[in-house]
C-alpha positions as CSV (number, residue, x, y, z in Angstrom):
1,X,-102.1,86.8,88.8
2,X,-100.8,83.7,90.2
3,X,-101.5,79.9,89.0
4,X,-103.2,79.4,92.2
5,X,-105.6,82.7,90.9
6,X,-105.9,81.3,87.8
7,X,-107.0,77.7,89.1
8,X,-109.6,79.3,91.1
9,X,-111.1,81.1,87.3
10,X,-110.5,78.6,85.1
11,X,-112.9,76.0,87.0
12,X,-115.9,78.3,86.7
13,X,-114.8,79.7,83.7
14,X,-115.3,76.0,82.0
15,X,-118.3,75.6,84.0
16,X,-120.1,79.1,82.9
17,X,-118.8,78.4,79.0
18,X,-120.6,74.9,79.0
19,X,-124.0,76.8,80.5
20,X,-123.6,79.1,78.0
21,X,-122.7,76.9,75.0
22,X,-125.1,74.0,75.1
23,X,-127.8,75.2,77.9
24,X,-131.0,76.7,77.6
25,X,-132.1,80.0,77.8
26,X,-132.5,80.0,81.6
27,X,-129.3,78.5,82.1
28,X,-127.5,81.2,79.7
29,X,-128.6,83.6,81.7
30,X,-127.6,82.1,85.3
31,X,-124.3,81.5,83.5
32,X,-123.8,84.9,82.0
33,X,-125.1,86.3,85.8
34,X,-122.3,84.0,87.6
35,X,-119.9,85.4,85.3
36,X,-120.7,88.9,86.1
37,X,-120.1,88.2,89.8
38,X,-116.8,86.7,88.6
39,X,-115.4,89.6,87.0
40,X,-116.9,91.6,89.6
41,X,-115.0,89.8,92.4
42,X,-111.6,90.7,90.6
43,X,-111.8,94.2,90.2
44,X,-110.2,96.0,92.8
45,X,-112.6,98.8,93.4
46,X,-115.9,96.0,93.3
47,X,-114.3,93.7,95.6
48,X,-114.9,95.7,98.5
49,X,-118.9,96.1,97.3
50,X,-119.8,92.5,96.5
């Protein structure tokens, strides 16, 4: 990974951690779902899927 990939993560990543850390239950759950499509975009073999 480049710093330019990492930029692109690291946003969201801060954004999904604060959902997570001082949100409600609904919001821990939309962040924990936006992190799964984060993860998901990554891997090579789900990349093509989602």
């Amino acid at each position: 990974m480049n710093q330019e990939q990492l930029m692109k993560l690291a946003i969201p990543a801060a954004l999904i951690f604060l959902g997570w850390k001082y949100g409600s239950g609904v919001v821990k759950a939309g962040a924990l779902a936006v992190g799964a499509v984060a993860v998901a975009k990554q891997v090579p073999y789900l990349k093509t899927v989602v």
